[in-house]
C-alpha positions, 0 to 999 in steps of 0.5 A: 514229360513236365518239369519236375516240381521245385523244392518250397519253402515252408515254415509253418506245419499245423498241428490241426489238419482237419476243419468241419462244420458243427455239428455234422458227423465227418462219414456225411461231410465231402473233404475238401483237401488243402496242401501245406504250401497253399496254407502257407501262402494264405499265412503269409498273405493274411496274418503276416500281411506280406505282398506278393513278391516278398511272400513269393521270394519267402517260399522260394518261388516266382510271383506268377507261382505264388498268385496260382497257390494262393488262388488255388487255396482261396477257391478251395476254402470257399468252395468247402464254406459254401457246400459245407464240406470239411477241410483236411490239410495234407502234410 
């Protein structure tokens, strides 16, 4: 039976939760799905220029579980951007 996931902390809810490119209408485009926490940590990372361990003590994790959210959430967004799919994020 795995662990049982911790509680993160996350400050930042979007109010868009949907990205697709122009033009193409949703029913042709594959959704590629992005959690709060991995929106979070490229927050964090890229707009609010935090290193590793203060964005990791911010949302209440490792820096080892940090790295693996935000490396999840890099590889999504370019896997979309490179196939055109749509980014839905999940709340």
């Amino acid at each position: 039976m795995p662990r049982p996931r911790l509680c993160r902390r996350i400050r930042f809810n979007p109010n868009i939760t949907y990205f697709k490119p122009q033009g193409v209408p949703m029913r042709f485009l594959d959704v590629t799905e992005l959690t709060r926490e991995e929106i979070e940590a490229l927050r964090l990372r890229n707009i609010d220029g935090l290193e590793q361990e203060k964005a990791a003590k911010k949302m209440h994790t490792s820096q080892s579980t940090y790295q693996r959210i935000l490396s999840a959430a890099y590889k999504k967004i370019t896997i979309a951007l490179v196939n055109g799919n749509a980014i839905k994020i999940i709340k």
